[in-house]
N, C-alpha and C positions, 0 to 999 in steps of 0.2 A: 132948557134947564142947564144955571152950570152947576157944574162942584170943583170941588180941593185940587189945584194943581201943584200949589209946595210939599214935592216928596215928603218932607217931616214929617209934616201933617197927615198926609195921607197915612204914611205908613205907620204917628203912632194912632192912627184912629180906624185900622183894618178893621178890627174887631169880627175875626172868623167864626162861621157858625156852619157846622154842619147838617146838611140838609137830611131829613129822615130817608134811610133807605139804603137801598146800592145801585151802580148804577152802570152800565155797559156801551160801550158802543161798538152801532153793528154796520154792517154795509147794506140797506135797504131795499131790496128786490125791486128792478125792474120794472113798473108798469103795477107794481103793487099799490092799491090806495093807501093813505098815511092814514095812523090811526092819531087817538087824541093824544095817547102817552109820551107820544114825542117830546123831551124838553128842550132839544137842541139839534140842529142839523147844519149840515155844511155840504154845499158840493163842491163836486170835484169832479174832474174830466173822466175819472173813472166810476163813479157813479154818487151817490146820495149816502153819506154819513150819518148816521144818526143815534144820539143820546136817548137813553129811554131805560127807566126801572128795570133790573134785571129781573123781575118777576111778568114783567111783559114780555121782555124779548122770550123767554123761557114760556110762557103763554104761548105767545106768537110762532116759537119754532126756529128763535133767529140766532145762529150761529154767533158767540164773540168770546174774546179770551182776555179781556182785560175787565176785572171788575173793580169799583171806583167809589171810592165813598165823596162827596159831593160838599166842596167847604164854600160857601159865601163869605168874600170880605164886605161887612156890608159897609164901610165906607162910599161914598157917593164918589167917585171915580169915572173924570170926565176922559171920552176916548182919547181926547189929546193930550192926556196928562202926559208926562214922562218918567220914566223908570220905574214906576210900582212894579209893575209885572217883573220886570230885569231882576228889583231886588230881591222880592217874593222869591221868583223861580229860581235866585240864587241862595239865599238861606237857604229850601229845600234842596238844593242839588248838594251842598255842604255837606248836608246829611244823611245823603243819598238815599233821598227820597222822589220820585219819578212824578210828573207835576205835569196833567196838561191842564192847559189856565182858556178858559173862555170869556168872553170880552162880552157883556151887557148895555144895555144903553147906561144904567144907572150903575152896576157894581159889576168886578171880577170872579168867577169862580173857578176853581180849581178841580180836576180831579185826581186824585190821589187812590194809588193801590191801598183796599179797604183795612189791610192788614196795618197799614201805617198813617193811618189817619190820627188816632191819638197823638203821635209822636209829631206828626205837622202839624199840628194842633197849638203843641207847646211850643214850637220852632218860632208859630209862627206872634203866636203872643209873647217873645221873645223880641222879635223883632221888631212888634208894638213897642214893648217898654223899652228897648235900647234907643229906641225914637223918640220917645219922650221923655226919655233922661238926659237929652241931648238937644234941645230944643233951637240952639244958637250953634251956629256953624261958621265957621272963621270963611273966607273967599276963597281959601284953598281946600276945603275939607268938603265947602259947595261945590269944587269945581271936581274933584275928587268923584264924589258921588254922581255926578251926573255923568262923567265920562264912564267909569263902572259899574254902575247902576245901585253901587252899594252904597250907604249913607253913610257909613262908618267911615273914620277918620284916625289911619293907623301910621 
């Protein structure tokens, strides 16, 4: 399957939605069997990462200090594309707003400290419309954005 690789596009057609819930991630015991709540995991030489409801982990007994409200771009976002993620995580850093972005076959998610998910919310439908108000880009303003990852042309 492909999708959207022209930044523009992509970015002004993120269209973020946040996923019901909150969400934690904890460092996963050991030799412990995985349960089904897992929605994401990642290893690492130091052990097994893993995303999961914080009503599970707190279920389960599992230590974690970041709690995370959960945004889908649901734009079709091929892994090869370039710069979405760059720009994403740079309008939220603008804002100073704290942004780990997870990579799907099909879309990006985000997750953001749950206090400030409204506010990324706007940022980032923000950064939808400045995208599509802006649809033609001169060869400097192209090259501009890909070298920075930002698509704006100042």
């Amino acid at each position: 399957m492909t999708g959207e690789k022209d930044i523009r596009t992509l970015l002004a057609s993120i269209r973020p939605v946040v996923r019901e819930g909150e969400f934690v991630y904890v460092l996963w015991p050991y030799g412990r069997p995985l349960v089904a709540g897992i929605e994401a995991a990642v290893r690492e030489a130091e052990g097994l990462t893993a995303v999961l409801p914080r009503a599970e982990a707190d279920r389960l007994e599992l230590p974690y200090d970041f709690v995370a409200a959960w945004i889908t771009l649901q734009v079709h976002s091929p892994l090869e594309a370039v710069g979405l993620t760059a720009a994403v995580s740079a309008a939220l850093t603008d804002a100073r707003i704290s942004c780990n972005v997870l990579a799907g076959f099909h879309h990006d998610h985000l997750l953001v400290p749950v206090a400030d998910a409204d506010r990324a919310l706007e940022i980032l439908h923000e950064l939808a419309a400045e995208s599509s108000d802006h649809p033609a880009l001169s060869s400097s303003c192209a090259a501009n954005g890909r070298r920075t990852g930002r698509p704006s042309c100042n």
